[in-house]
MIFI-318531 format. One record per residue (C-alpha): residue number from 1; x, y, z; chain. Coordinates in pm, whole numbers, plus 50000, padded with zeros to 5 digits. Each point is the difference from the previous one (the first is absolute). Example, Ala and Ser with C-alpha at 12.3 -4.5 7.8 and 13.67 -1.06 7.14 Angstrom:
   seq      xx      yy      zz   mol
     1   51230   49550   50780     A
     2   50137   50344   49934     A
END
This chain:
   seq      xx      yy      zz   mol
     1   13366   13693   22176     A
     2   49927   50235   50333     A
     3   49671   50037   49867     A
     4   49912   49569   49992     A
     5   50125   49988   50352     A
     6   49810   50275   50163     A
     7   49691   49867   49845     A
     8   50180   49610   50132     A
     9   50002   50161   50317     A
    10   49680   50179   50030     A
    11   49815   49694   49904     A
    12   50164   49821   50258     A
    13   49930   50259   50265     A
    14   49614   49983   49889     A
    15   49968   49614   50029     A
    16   50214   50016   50343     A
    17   49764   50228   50124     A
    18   49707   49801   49888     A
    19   50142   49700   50142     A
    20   50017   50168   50311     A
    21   49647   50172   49988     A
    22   49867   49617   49962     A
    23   50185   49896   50296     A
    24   49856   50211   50274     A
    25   49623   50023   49790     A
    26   50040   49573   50029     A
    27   50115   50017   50339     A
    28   49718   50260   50153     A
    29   49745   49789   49867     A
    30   50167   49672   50085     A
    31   50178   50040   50344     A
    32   50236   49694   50068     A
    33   49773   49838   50293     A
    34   50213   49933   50311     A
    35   49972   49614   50129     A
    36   49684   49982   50234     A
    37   50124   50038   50351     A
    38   49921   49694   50215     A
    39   49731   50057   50283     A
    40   50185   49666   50207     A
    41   50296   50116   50029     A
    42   50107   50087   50363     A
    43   50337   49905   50078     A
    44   50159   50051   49639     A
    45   50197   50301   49864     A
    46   49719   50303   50008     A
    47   49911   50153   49664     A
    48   50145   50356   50096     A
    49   50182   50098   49713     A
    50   49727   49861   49782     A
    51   49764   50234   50180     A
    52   50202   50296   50148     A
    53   50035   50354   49804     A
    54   50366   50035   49939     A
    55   50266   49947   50259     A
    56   49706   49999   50266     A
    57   49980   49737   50268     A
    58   49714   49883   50248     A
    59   49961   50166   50299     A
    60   49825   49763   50314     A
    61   49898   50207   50332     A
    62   49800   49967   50270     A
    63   49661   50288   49992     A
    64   50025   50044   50367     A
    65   49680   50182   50165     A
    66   49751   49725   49928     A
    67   50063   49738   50280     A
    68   50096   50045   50353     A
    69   50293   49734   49952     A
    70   50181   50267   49730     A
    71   50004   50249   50308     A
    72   50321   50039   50220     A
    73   49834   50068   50303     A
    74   49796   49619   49967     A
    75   50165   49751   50270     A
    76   50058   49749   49808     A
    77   50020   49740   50276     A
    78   49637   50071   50142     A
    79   49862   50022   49652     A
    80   49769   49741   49928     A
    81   49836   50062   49623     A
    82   49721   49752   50102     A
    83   49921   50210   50293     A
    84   50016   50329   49869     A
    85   49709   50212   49850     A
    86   49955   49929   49616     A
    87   50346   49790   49976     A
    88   50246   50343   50079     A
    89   49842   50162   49728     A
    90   49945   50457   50200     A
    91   49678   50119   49970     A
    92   49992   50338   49786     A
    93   49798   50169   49772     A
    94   50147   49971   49622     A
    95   49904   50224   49735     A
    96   49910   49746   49748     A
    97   49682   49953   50193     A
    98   49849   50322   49822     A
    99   50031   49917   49668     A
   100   49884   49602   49988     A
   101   49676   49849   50154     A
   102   50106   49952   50354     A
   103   49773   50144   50247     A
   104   50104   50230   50320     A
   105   49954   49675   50244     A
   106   50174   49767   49729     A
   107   50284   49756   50223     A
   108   50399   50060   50008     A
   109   50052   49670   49802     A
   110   49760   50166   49693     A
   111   50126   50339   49983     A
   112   50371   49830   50026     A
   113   49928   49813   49702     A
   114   49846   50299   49800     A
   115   50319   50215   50083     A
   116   50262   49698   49902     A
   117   49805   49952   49647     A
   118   49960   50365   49992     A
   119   50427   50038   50004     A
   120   49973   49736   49731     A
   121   49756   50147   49768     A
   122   50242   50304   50006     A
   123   50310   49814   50004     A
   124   49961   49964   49624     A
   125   50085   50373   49938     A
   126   50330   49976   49810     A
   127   50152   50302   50177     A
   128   49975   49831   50359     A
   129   50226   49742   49903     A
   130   49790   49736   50217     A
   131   49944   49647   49891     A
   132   49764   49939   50251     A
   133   49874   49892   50376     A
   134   49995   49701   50169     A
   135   49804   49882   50336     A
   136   50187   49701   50112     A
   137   49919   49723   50306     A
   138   50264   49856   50115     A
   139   49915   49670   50198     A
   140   50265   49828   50206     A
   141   49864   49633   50058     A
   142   49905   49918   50332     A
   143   50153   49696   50188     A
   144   50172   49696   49822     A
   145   50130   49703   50136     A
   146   50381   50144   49988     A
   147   49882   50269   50236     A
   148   49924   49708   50268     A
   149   50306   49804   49884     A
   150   50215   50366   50121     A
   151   49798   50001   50317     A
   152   50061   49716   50081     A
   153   50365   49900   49955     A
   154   50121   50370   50042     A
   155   50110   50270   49805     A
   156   50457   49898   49982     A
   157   49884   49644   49937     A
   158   49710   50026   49736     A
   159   50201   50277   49819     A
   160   50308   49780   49961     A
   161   49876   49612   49992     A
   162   49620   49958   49990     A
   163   49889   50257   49752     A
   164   50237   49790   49733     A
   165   49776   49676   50076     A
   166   49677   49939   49804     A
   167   49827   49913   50322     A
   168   50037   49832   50366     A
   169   49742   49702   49957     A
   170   49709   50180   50106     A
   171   49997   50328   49803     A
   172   50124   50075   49651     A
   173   50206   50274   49960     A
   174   50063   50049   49634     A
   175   49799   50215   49824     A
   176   49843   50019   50313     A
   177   49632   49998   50043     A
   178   49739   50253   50240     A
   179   49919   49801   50287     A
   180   49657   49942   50092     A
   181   50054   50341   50254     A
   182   50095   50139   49658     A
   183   49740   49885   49802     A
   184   49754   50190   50246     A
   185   50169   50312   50015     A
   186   49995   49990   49630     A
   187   49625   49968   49999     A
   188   49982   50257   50281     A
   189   50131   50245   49771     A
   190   49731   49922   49747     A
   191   49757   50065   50225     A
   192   50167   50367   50140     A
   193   49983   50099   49664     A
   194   49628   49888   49916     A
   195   49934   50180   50276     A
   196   50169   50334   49832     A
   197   49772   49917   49690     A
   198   49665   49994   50204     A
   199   50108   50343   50108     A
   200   50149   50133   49680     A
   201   50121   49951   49666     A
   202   50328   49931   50034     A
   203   50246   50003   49784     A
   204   49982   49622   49884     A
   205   50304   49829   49801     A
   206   49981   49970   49696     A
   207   50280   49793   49937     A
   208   50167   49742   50206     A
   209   50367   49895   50030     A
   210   50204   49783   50216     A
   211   50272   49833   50086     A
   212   50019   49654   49849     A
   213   50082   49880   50396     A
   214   49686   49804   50104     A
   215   49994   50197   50288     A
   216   49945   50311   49748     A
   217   49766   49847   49790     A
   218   49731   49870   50303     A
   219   50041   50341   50171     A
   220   49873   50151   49684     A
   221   49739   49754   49957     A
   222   49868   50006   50338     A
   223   50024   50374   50054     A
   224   49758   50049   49701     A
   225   49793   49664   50004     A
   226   50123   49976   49623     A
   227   49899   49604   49981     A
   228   49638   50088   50078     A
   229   49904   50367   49889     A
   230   49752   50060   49749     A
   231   50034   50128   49723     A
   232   50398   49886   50033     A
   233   50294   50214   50032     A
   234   50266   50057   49720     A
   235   50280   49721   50037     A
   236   50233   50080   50242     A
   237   50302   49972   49816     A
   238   50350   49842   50158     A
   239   50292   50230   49972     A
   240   50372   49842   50106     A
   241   50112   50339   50090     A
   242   49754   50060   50304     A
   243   50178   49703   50170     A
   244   50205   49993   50333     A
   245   50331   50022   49956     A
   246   50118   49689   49862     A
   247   50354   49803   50130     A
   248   49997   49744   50297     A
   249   49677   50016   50160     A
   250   49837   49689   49856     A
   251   49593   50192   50080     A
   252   50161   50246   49758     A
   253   50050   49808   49718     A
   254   49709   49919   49779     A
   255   49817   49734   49824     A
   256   50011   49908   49640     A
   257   49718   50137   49756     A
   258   49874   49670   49934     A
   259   49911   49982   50393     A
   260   49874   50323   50041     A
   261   49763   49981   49650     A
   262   49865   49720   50168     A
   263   49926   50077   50329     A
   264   49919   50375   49964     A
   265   49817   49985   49627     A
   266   49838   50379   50068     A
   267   50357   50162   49975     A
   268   50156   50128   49653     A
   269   50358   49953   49973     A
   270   50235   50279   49847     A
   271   50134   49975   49647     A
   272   50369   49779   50035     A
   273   49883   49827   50394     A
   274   50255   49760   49960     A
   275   49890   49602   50086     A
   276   50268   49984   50310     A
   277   50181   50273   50218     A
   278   50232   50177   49896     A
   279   50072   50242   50250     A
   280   50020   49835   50323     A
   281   50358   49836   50104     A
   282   50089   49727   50253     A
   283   50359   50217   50139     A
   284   49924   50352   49977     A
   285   49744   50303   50072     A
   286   49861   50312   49791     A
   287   50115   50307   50064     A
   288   49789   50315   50114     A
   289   50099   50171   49719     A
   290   49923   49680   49749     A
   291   49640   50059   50146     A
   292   49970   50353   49964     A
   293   50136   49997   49623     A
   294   49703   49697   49943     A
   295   49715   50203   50209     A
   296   50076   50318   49721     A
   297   49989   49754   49698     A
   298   49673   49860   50133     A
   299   49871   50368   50047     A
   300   50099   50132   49644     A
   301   49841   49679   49840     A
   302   49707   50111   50204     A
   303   49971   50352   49881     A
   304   50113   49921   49667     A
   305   49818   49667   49894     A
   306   49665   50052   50211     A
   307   49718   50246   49993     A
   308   49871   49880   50331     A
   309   49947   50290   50275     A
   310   49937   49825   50337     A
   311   50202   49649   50040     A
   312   50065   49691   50254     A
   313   50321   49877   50050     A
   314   50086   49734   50241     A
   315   50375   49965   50085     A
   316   50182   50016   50256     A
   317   50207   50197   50240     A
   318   50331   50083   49865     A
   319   49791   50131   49628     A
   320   49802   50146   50200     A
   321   50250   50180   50173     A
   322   50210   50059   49620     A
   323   49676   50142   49841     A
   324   49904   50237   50262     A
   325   50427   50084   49987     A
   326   49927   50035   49581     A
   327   49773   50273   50069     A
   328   50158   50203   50258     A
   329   49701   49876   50242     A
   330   50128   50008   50339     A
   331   50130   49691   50206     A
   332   49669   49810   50105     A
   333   49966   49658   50188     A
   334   49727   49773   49871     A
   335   49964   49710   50212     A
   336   49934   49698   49927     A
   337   49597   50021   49842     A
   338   49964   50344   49978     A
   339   50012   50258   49701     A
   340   50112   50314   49879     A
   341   49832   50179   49769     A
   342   50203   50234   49774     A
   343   49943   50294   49742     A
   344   50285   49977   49723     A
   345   50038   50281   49695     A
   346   50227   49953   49705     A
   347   50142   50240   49795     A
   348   50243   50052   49762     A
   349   50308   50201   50107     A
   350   50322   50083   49796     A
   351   50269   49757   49990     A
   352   50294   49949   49840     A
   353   50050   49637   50154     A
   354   50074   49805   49719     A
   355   49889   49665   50182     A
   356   49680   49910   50068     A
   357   49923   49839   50330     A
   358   49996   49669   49905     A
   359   50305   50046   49842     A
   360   50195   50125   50301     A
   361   49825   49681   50222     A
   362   50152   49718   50063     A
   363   49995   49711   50278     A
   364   50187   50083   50318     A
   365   50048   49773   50232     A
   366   50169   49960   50343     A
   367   50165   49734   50175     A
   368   50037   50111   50358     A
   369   49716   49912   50251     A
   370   50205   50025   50321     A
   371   49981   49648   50038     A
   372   50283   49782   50191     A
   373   49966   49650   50049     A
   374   49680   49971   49797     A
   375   50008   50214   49696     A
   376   50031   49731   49735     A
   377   50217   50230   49798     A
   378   50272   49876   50253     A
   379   49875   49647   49997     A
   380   50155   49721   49809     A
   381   49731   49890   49888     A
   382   49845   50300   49831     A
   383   49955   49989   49664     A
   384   50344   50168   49807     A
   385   50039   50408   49936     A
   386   49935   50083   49665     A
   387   50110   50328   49794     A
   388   49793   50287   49914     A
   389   50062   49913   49644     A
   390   49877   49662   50071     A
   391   49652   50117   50094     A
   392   49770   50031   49717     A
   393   49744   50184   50151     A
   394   49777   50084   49626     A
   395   49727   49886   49864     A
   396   50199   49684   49800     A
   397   49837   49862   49702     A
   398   49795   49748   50028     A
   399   49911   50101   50337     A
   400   49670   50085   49975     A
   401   49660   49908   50070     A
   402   50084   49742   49735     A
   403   50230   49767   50208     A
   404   49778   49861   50240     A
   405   50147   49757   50207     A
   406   49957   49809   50314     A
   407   49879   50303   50260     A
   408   50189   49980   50375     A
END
């Protein structure tokens, strides 16, 4: 009887350890495919734990050294990037120059590029750590018609009354368009940097995102002549994230898709661009720290979804301000029509943070403008408070590009 079930036993020993052999020979040869990560994906949840090693997190900072706006000792004030030599960027000699084609006389914009592709190329050792680098434009639009409309009536009353209307009769304020002052500037910054690449090489986009505020999207266009280049650009693609923060000011909130498919048809729209806005309120502002928390979403997406070295973005001043924050860049005013260009590594670092950015983010708004008689929070007649909870700030279904209805 001890005999029959020690042979029982071995036998079942020798299939379980068959079984087992199978397992692991079928799985080598037929890994379980992860889904396909999107490549339009900008302001959704970033695939980090899909792509980090274990219990690593992304890493976003600022490679100072390359441009004179990453340097402390820049005056910000007098700065002009359209003025200065080469857009910021310090002459120096690197050492990439030896070992690729460059010659000795070969331009600061050419040997810049070389070096930046050069930390990519190595970036991909595994020991390093590094997913990457990034070169990074940031355009802040030049004049719209709500910077006239705050000229004009004053800072206490267009902060508190006029921003909330969608116009005065003779300008349109929502979703404000460049004026024609704008429009020129916009074209005058096409021409400063044609005038780089009659010099040089420079380092020329080679993807384009904006804001899906008009403003955005004809600062992009006009900056780099996208309607009439030959052969054409990529798409620009429309990304929700790289908006002005959203609550109150009517220019800040933005069209529907069906208005903007129509009347820009170049642009791509991110994966989930819901038909109507779903961000911008009629009682209530964003919070700094709202934009900050959507500035690093947008930047993981970036390093995570795109293989895209040097990029355009056109948005405005407050991401602006949270990107350059994301990457421990220090405080720099952009004025209104000017850029700032910016080198940004990521890298994986340990982390035991067991919520991914996107998890921790939420909307935050803010209800206090320091308004008195004006602020329409006060008013009777404003529309009624609503909870938090009452919000639904997510991509809803049936929201999508789907839904098309009537566009403002």
């Amino acid at each position: 009887m001890l005999v029959l079930r020690s042979r029982r036993l071995r036998r079942l020993l020798f299939f379980l350890a068959v079984f087992v052999t199978l397992f692991y020979l079928i799985s080598a040869l037929f890994p379980k495919r992860s889904p396909a990560i999107s490549q339009l994906v900008f302001s959704g949840r970033p695939p980090t734990r899909a792509l980090a090693p274990r219990r690593k997190n992304l890493k976003l900072e600022n490679v100072k050294g390359f441009f004179l706006q990453d340097l402390a000792e820049t005056n910000q004030t007098s700065f002009n990037v359209f003025h200065a030599q080469d857009f910021g960027l310090i002459p120096q000699r690197y050492s990439s120059i030896f070992n690729s084609k460059l010659t000795e006389d070969a331009s600061q914009w050419d040997q810049f590029e070389v070096e930046v592709l050069r930390m990519n190329a190595e970036s991909t050792a595994p020991r390093l750590a590094v997913r990457g680098y990034k070169v990074l434009y940031l355009f802040r639009p030049p004049q719209s018609w709500h910077h006239t409309g705050e000229s004009f009536y004053g800072r206490e009353s267009w902060d508190c009354l006029w921003t909330r209307q969608d116009g005065n009769g003779t300008a349109k304020f929502i979703d404000a368009d460049l004026t024609p002052d704008g429009v020129h500037n916009a074209k005058y910054i096409n021409s400063l940097w044609n005038k780089h690449l009659r010099k040089t090489n420079i380092a020329t986009p080679e993807l384009f995102l904006s804001s899906p505020l008009s403003r955005a999207a004809q600062t992009l266009i006009y900056a780099f002549n996208l309607t009439s280049r030959s052969p054409p650009p990529p798409s620009p693609i429309f990304v929700e994230y790289l908006r002005e923060s959203f609550g109150v000011d009517t220019h800040n909130s933005r069209r529907s898709f069906t208005y903007l498919k129509k009347r820009f048809p170049l642009f791509e729209f991110e994966e989930d661009f819901s038909e109507f806005d779903p961000l911008w309120t009629s009682n209530r502002d964003e919070t700094e720290e709202s934009t900050l928390h959507r500035a690093k979403i947008f930047l993981e997406n970036l390093f995570l979804r795109r293989t895209e070295v040097f990029i355009a973005v056109a948005t405005h001043e407050r991401v602006i301000k949270a990107i350059l924050e994301a990457v421990g860049h220090r405080p720099f005013e952009v004025p209104i029509g000017h850029m700032i260009p910016v080198v940004v590594k990521g890298s994986w670092f340990k982390s035991y943070e067991i919520r991914t950015e996107s998890e921790k983010y939420r909307m935050y708004y803010k209800k206090d403008r320091n308004c008195t008689v004006l602020d329409p929070i006060t008013d009777p007649d404003a529309e009624p408070e609503l909870d938090d909870d009452e919000l639904d700030f997510g991509h809803s279904e049936g929201s999508g590009h789907g839904g098309a209805r009537d566009s403002l």
